[in-house]
C-alpha positions in Angstrom: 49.4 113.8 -104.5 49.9 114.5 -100.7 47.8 117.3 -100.5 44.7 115.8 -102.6 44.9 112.7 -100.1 45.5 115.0 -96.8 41.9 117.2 -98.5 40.2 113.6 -98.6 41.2 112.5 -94.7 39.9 116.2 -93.9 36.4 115.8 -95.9 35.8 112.4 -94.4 36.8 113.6 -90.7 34.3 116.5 -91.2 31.9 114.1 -92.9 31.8 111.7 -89.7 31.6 114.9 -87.5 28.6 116.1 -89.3 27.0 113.1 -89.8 27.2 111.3 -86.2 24.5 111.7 -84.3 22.3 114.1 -87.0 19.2 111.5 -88.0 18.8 114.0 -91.1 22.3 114.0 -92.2 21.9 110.2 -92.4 18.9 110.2 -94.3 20.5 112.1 -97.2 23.4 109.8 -96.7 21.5 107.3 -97.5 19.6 108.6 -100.3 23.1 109.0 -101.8 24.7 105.7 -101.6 23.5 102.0 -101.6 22.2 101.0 -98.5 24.9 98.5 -98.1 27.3 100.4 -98.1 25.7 102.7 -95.6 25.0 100.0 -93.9 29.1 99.2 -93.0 28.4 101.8 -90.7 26.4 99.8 -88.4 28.9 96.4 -88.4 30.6 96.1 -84.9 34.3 96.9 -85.1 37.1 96.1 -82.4 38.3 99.4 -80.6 35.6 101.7 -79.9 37.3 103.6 -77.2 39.6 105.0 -80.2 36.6 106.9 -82.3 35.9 109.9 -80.5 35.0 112.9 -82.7 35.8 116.9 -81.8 32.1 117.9 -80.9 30.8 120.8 -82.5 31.9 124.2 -81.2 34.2 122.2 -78.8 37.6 123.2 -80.9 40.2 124.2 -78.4 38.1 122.9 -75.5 39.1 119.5 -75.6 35.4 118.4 -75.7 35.0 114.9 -77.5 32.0 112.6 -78.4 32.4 109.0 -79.3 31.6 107.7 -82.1 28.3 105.2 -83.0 29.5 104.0 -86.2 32.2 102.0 -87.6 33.6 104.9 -89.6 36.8 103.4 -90.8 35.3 100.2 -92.5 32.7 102.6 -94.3 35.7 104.9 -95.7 37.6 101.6 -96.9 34.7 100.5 -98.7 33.6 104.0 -99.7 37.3 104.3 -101.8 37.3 100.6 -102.2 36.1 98.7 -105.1 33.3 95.4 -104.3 32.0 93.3 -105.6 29.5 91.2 -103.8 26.0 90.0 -104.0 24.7 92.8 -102.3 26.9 95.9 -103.2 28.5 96.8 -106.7 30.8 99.5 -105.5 34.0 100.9 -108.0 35.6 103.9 -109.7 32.4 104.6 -112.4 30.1 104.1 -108.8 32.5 107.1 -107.3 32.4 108.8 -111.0 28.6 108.6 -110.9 28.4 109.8 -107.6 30.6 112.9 -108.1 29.0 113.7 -111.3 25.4 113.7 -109.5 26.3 115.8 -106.2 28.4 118.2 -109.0 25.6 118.3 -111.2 22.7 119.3 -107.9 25.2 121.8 -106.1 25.5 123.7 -109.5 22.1 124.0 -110.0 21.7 125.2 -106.2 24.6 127.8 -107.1 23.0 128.7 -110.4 19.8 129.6 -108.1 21.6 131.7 -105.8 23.0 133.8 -108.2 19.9 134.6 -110.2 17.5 134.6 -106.8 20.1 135.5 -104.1 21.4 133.2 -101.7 19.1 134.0 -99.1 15.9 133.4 -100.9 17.0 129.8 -101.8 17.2 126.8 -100.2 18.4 123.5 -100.7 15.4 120.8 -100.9 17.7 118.1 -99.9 14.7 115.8 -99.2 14.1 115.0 -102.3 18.0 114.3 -103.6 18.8 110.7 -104.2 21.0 109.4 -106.7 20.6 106.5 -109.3 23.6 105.0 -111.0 23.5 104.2 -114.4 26.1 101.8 -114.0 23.5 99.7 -112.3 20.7 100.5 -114.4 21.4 96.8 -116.7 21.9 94.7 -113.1 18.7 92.6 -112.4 18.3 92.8 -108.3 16.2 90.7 -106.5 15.2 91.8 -103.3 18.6 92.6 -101.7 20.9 90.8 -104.1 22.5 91.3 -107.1 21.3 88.1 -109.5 24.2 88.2 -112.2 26.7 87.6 -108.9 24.6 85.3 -106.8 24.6 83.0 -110.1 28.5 83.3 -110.1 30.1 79.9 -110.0 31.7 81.1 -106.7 29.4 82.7 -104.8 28.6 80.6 -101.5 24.8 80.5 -101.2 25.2 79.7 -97.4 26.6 83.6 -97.2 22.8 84.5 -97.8 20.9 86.2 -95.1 17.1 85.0 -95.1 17.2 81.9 -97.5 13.3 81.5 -97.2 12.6 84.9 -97.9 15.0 85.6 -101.0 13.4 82.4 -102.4 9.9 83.9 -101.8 11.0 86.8 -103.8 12.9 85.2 -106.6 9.3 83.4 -107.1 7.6 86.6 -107.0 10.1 87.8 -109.4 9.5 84.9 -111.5 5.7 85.4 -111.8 5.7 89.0 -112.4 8.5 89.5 -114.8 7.9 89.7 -118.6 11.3 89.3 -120.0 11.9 85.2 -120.3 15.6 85.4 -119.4 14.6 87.2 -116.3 12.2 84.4 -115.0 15.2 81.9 -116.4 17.6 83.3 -114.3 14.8 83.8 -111.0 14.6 80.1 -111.6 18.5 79.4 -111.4 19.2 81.1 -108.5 16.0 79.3 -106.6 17.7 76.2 -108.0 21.3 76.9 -106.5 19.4 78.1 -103.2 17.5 75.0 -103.0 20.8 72.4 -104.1 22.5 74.5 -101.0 19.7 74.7 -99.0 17.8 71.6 -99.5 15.4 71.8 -96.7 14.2 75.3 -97.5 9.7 75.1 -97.1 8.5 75.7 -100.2 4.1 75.5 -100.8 2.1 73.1 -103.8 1.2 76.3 -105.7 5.1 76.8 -106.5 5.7 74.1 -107.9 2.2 73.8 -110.2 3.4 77.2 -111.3 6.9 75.7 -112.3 5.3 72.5 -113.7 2.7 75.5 -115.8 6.0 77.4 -116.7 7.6 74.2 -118.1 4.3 73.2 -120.1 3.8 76.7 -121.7 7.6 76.7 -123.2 8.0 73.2 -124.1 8.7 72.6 -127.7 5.4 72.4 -130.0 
């Protein structure tokens, strides 16, 4: 209804006030959602000069500070749903993440009431969440394999070519599980159809021609 979305524009005006500027508050931000989507703070948007923020204390004094980040595009993505090779972000993500700051708070409450508020404190540096939801995604250094392999997902989107190959090979060296290392070696092939003049050394592809001896049909 009205009022639960007027409560939400309230929480995330107080959550921008808190959290510009405060290197700490950012930190646990960050141990709470993907980096990503964190990081949709930090993308350049169009009218600074119209994010200015109440500063703290400076109700009914007119005092403002301006804005670093790129609030608005953070909040759409934040209630948004994506999909991308980098960020898996939907309603079980939000469900998750409610569930988790639910679950911590109540155990901070629980330990005021037995110990008394003011012999507790929160250890907030070591809160982080994990999302099952997540848990079954195979993620190779920033990306997401299951959507890079997607039939279309445009490889020339992908932010150090070089490097994500490097660790897709790593991946594919390391990694017990077969289908794993199959699907390391699927995404370095749609990089390399894409990006055909990505470097690449002699010891890669002896390991390929090794991996292709050592599962060859008896």
């Amino acid at each position: 209804g009205e009022e639960g979305v007027e409560l939400a524009d309230v929480s995330a005006a107080l959550v921008q006030l808190l959290t510009e500027g405060n290197a700490k508050a950012m930190d646990l931000l960050n141990r709470m959602l993907p980096a990503p989507l964190v990081a949709t703070l930090s993308v350049p948007w169009q009218e600074p000069s119209k994010a200015s923020l109440k500063a703290r204390g400076g109700a009914g004094r007119g005092e403002v500070k301006r804005s670093l980040h790129n609030w608005p595009l953070f909040l759409q993505r934040l209630r948004g749903e994506t999909a991308t090779a980098e960020l898996i972000w939907n309603g079980t993500s939000r469900r998750e993440l409610l569930s988790a700051i639910e679950e911590e708070l109540g155990r901070l409450r629980e330990a005021e009431h037995e110990l008394g508020a003011d012999r507790v404190t929160w250890n907030d540096d070591e809160f982080s969440i994990q999302y099952p939801s997540l848990v079954g995604e195979i993620k190779v250094g920033a990306y997401y394999l299951r959507l890079i392999l997607a039939e279309d997902f445009d490889v020339n989107s992908l932010t150090g070519a070089n490097r994500f190959i490097g660790q897709l090979y790593h991946a594919f060296l390391t990694e017990e599980d077969n289908l794993v290392k199959a699907q390391c070696l699927a995404a370095m092939s749609k990089v390399y159809r894409a990006k055909p003049a990505q470097p690449f050394d002699m010891a890669t592809l002896a390991s390929l021609v090794q991996a292709l001896a050592a599962h060859a049909p008896a």
